[in-house]
N, C-alpha and C positions, 0 to 999 in steps of 0.2 A: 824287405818291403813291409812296412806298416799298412796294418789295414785299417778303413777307415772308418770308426764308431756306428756311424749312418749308414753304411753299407753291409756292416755286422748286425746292426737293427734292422733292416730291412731282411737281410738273408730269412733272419730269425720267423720275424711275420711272415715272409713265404715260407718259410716252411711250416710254419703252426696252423697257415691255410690250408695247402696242402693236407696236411693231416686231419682237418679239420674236415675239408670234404671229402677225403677216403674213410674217415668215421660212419659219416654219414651213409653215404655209400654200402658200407659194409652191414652198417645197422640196418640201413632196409632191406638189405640183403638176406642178412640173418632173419629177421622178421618173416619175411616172404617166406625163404627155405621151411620153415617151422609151421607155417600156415599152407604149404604147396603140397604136390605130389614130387617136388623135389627128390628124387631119388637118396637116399641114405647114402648108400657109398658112395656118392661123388661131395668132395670140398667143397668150399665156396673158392678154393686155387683151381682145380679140377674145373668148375664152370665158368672162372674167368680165363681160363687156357682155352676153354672150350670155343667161347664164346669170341676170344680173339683169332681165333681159327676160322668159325665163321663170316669175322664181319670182311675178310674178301671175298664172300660168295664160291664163286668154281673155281677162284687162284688159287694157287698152293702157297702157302706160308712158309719160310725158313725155320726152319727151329731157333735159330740162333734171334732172327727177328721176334720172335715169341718171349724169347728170355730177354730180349732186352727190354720189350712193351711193357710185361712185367713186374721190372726187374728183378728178376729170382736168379740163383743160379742155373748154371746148364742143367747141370745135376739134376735139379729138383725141378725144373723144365721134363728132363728125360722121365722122371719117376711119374709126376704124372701127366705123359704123354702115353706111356706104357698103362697106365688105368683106363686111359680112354679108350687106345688100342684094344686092351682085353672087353672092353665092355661096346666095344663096334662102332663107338661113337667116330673115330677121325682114321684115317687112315696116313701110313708113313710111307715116303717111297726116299730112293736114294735120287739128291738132285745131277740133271742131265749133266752138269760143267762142271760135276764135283761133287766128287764120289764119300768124301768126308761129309758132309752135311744132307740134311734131311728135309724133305718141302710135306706137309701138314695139310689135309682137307677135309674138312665136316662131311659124315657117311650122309647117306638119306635120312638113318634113324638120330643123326646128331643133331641135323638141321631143326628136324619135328623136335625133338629135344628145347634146345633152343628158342624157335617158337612158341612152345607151349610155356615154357619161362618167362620168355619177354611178355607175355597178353599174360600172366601171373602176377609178375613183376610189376604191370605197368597198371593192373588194378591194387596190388599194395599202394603203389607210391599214392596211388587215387588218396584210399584209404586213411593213410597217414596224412597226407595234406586236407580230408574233407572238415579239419575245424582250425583251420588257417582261413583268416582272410582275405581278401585280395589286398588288402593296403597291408598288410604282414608281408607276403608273398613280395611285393611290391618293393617293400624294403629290402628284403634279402636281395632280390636281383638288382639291385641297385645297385647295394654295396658289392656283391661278387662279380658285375657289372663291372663297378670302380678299381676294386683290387686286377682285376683284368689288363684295366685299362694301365695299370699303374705298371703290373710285371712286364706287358707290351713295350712300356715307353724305357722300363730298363735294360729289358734285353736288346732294344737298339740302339741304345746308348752305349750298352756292352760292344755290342757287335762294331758301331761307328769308331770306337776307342780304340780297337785293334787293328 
């Protein structure tokens, strides 16, 4: 099956997107950690594990769901799952229908963790955007707006075509 130029160019820009806004991401990331009380020995993998443990609140989280959110391998899913473990942040149990896999929940001190990140976090990004201005700001959500709208209309394109 030949594939088709356009649909090789388009993969391509999604993915330069994607990368483009995991940069971003990561950059403020980094920024914050270096400006926080960010604890030293946790990663910025370590508080995105964390962090996706939390965002079901009292659910328990799969492991396997974790790795794929991710996408890291199990492995390095389990490695650090076991940092968190030892440092009280999440707790593991074995799940009730299946004794092979593992469900995942933010302690109390993970949560405050967490918390105290996000209200960090969310005066960084402050920070970083206070010499943008609204018609800057305006343009970006435009275009990330557009590209949105654009990967939407081909993923269901994808989907109707099968």
């Amino acid at each position: 099956m030949k594939i088709d130029p356009r649909c090789k160019r388009l993969n391509e820009l999604n993915d330069r997107y994607h990368q483009l806004l995991r940069q971003v991401a990561e950059g403020l990331l980094k920024r914050h950690c270096q400006e926080s009380s960010y604890p030293e020995e946790l990663c910025i993998g370590d508080y995105a594990l964390l962090y996706q443990v939390g965002e079901g609140g009292d659910q328990p989280v799969h492991m396997a769901e974790i790795s794929r959110r991710l996408n890291i391998n199990p492995s390095t899913a389990t490695r650090r799952v076991n940092r968190l473990l030892a440092d009280g942040l999440v707790t593991k149990a074995v799940t009730p229908d299946d004794d092979r896999c593992f469900d995942l929940r933010v302690t109390v001190s993970g949560r405050a963790l967490l918390d105290n990140m996000e209200d960090q976090l969310y005066a960084a990004i402050q920070k970083t955007y206070e010499n943008v201005t609204e018609e800057e700001l305006h343009t970006v959500y435009g275009f990330l707006e557009k590209c949105n709208g654009v990967l939407s209309r081909l993923a269901a394109a994808e989907k109707h075509e099968q």
